[in-house]
C-alpha positions as CSV (number, residue, x, y, z in Angstrom):
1,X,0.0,0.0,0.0
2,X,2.2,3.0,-1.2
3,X,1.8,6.8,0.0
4,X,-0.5,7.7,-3.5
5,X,-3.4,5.0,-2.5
6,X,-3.2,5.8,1.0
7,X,-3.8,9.0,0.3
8,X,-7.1,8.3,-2.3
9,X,-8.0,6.0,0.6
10,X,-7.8,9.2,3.1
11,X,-10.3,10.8,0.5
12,X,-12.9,8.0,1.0
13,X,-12.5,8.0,4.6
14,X,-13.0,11.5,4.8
15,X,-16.5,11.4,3.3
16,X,-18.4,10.1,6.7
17,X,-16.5,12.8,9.0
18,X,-17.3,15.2,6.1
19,X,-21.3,14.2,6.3
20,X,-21.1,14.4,10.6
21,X,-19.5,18.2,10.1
22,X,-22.1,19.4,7.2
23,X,-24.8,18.5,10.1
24,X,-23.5,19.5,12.9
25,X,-25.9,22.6,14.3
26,X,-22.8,25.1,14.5
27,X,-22.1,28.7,12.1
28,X,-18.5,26.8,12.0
29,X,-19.6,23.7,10.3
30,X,-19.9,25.6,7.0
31,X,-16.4,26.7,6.9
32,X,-15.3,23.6,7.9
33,X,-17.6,20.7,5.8
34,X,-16.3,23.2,2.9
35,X,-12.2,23.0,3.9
36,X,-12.9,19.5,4.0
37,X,-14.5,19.0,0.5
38,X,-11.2,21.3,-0.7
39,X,-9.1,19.4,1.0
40,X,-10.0,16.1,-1.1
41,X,-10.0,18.2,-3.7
42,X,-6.2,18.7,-3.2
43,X,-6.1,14.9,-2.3
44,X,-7.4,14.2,-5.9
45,X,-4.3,16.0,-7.1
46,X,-1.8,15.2,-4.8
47,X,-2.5,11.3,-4.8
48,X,-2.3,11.8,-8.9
49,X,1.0,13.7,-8.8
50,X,2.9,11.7,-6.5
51,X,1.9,8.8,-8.5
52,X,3.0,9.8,-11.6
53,X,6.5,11.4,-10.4
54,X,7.2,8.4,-8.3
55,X,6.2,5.6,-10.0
56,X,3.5,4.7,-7.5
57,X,0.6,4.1,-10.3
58,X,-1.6,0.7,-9.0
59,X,-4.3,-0.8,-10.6
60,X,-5.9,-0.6,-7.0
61,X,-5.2,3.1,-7.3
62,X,-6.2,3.4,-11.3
63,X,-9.6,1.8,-9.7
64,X,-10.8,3.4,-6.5
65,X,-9.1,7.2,-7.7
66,X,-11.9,8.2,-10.0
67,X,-14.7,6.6,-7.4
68,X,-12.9,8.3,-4.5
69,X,-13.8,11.6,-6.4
70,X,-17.6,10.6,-7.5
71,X,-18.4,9.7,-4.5
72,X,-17.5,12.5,-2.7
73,X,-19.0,15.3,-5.0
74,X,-21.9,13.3,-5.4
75,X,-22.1,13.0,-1.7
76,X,-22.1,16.9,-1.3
77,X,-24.4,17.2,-3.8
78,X,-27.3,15.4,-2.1
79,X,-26.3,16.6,0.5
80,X,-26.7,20.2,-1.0
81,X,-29.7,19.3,-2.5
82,X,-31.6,19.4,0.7
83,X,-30.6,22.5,1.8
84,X,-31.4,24.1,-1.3
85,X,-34.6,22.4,-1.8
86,X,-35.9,23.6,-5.1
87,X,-35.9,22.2,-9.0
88,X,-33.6,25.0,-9.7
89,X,-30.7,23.3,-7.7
90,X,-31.7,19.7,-8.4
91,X,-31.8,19.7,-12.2
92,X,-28.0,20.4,-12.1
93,X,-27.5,18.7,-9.4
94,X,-29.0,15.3,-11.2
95,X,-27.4,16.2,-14.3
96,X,-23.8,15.7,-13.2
97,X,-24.5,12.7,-11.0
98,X,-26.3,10.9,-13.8
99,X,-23.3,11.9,-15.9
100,X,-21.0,10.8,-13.7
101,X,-22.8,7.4,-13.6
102,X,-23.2,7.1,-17.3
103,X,-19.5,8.1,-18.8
104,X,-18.2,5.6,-15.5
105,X,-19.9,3.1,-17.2
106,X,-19.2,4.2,-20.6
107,X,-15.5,4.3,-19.6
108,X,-15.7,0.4,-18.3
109,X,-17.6,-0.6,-21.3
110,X,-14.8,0.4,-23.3
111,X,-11.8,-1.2,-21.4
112,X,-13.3,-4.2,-21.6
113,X,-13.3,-4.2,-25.2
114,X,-9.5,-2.6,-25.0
115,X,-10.2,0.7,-26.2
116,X,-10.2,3.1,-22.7
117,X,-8.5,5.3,-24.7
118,X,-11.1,6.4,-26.7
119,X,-12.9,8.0,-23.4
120,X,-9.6,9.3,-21.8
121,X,-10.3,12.6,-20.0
122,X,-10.7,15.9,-21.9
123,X,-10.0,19.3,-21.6
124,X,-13.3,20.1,-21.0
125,X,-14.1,17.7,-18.3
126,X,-11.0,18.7,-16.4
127,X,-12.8,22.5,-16.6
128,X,-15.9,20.9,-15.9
129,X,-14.3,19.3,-12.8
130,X,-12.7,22.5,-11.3
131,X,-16.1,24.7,-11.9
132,X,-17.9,22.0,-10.1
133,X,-15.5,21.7,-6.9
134,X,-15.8,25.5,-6.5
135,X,-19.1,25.9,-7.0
136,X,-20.0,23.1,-4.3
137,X,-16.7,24.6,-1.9
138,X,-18.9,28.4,-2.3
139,X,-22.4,26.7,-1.4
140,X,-20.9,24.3,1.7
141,X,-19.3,27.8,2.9
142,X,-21.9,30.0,3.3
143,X,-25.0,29.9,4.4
144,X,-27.9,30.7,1.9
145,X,-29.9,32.8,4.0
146,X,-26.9,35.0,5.3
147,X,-24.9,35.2,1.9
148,X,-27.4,35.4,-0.8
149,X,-24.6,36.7,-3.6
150,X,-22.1,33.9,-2.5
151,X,-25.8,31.6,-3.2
152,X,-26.1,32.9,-6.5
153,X,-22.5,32.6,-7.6
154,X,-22.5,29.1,-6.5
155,X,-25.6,28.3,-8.9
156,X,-23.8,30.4,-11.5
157,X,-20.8,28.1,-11.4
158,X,-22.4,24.8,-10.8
159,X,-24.5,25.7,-14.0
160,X,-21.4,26.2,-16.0
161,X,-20.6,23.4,-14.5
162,X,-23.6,21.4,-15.8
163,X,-23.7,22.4,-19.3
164,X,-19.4,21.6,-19.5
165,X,-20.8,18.1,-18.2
166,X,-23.4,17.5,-20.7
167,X,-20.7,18.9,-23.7
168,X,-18.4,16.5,-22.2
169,X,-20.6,13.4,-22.0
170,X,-21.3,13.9,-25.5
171,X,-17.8,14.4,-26.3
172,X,-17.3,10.6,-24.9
173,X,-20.6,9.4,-26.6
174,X,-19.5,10.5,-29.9
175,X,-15.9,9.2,-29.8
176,X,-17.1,5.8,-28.1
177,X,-19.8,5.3,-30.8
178,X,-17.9,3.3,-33.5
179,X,-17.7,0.9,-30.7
180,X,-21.2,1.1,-29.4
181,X,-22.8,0.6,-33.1
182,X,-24.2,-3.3,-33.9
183,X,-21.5,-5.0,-35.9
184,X,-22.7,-6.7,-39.7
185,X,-25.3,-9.4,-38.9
186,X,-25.8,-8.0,-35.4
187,X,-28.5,-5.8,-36.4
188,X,-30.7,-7.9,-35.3
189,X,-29.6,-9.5,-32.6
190,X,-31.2,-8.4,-29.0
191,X,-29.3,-8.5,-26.0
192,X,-29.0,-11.4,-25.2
193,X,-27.3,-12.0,-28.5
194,X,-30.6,-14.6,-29.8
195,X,-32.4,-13.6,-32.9
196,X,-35.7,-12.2,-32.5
């Protein structure tokens, strides 16, 4: 277990103490739930850097890295979802879980048939990412009846954040399709691979 996995490991373990702080009935826990979401963030980075320069990389680590992430911003996101309890906040909110759900599953689909690379990460998606952690860091901070502006700059972001998703997705979709399509004489073939 090298210092890069324990450290994505850290991330996942943070997640309950993260959901105990976001509750707890203090003005201090929004600060804090916030530092801690950031400080994943930072995790996410730092476990990827060290990694990479030290020759850590793990298919352990290659596997629980990108679910360390999902699970904590989708975490926050339900989480979030209840405080701000309108249509207006949950529409974005289910658009970049569902996405998150869908390209991880796109993204298996293709390494099993050996071409991962097809889906690798895009320049977009890394915006998308960044956009999203600040925008949930601003709306764990403050509260939404004390900080309206800091509210609405939050949505701003996490909107920007939603449409990068949706770009991205179909980004993926489109350069996974070759693969996806029904080979010759598949056509009619359901899936369970029987002719009608």
């Amino acid at each position: 277990m090298n210092l890069a996995n324990q450290i994505t490991i850290l991330r996942v373990i943070l997640i309950p103490v993260f959901i105990v702080v976001f509750y707890l009935p203090y003005g201090w826990s929004y600060p804090v739930s916030a530092a801690i979401f950031a400080f994943a963030g930072i995790t996410d980075w730092l476990d990827g850097y060290i990694a990479r320069k030290y020759d850590q990389s793990t298919p352990f680590g290659a596997f629980l890295d990108p679910v360390a992430d999902k699970l904590m911003v989708a975490v926050a996101l339900v989480l979030l979802v209840e405080v701000h309890a309108s249509p207006w906040f949950a529409i974005p909110a289910a658009v970049i879980i569902c996405r998150e759900i869908l390209v991880s599953a796109l993204r298996e689909w293709m390494a099993e048939i050996g071409q991962r690379s097809n889906v690798a990460v895009s320049y977009i998606g890394k915006v998308k990412t960044v956009l999203q952690i600040i925008s949930i860091i601003v709306l764990l901070a403050f509260n939404k009846d004390f900080h309206v502006y800091f509210t609405y700059l939050g949505y701003i972001l996490l909107y920007v954040a939603a449409i990068l998703t949706l770009w991205s997705m179909f980004i993926y979709l489109r350069a996974a399709w070759p693969s996806l399509k029904p080979m010759a004489g598949e056509e009619d073939k359901d899936d369970s691979g029987l002719e009608p």
